[in-house]
N, C-alpha and C positions, 0 to 999 in steps of 0.2 A: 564429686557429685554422687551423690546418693542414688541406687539402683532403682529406676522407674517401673511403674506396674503395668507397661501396655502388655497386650492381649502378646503372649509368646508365640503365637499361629504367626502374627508377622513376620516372624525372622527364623523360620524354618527353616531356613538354608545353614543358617550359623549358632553357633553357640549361644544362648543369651547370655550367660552368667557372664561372658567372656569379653561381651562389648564395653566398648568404652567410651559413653556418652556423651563428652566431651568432644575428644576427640574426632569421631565418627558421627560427629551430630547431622551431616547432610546426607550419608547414610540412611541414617536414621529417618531420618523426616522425609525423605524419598519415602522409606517404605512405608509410614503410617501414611502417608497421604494418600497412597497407591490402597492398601489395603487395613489398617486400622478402621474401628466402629468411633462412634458419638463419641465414648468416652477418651480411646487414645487419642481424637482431635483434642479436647477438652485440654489432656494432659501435654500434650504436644505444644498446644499455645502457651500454658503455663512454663514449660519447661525450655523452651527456646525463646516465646516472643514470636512473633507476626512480624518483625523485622528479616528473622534470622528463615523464617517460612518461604518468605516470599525470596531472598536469593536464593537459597537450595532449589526452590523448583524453577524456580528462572534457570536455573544455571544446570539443571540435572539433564544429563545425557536420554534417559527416556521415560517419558511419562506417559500412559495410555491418551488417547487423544479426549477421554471424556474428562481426565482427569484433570491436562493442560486448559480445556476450555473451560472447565470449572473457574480454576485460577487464575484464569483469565479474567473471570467476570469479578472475582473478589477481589483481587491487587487493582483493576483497572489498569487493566497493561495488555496492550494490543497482542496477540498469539505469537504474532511476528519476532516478537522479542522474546521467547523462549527457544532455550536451545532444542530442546528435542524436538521442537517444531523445524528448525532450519534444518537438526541434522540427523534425518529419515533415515531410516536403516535401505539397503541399495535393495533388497529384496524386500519387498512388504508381506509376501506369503509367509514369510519368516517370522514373523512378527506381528500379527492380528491384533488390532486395537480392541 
């Protein structure tokens, strides 16, 4: 898979050159969803599908709560059924939506 042009500010934790799109693709679409602009969406759906979007954030351990209910309202899938919804960090001072 050929090296994608999101915004590098997303993954400022890690190396980009180093990721592996493939591989690490729920990773990945965690974080553009969490904080990519217009265009990393743009590129995001082309490059995974809207199939492979809606497991990752189903299935991602935490998503800010504006973020869950977002994709809530786009999948049509009750909140209830994301994980980071059922599984709250024990501290929420810890962790501010």
């Amino acid at each position: 898979m050929e090296k994608p042009t999101f915004s590098r500010h997303i993954f400022w934790e890690t190396d980009f050159d180093a990721i592996d799109w493939k591989k690490k693709e729920g990773y990945v679409i965690e974080k553009v969803v969490e904080y990519g602009n217009l265009e990393d969406w743009k590129l995001l759906k082309q490059l995974y599908g809207m199939d492979k979007i809606k497991e990752a954030v189903l299935n991602a351990r935490y998503l800010r709560k504006k973020t869950s209910h977002f994709f809530s309202q786009i999948f049509d899938e009750p909140i209830e059924n994301f994980r980071c919804y059922t599984s709250q960090p024990l501290n929420q001072e810890l962790f501010p939506s």
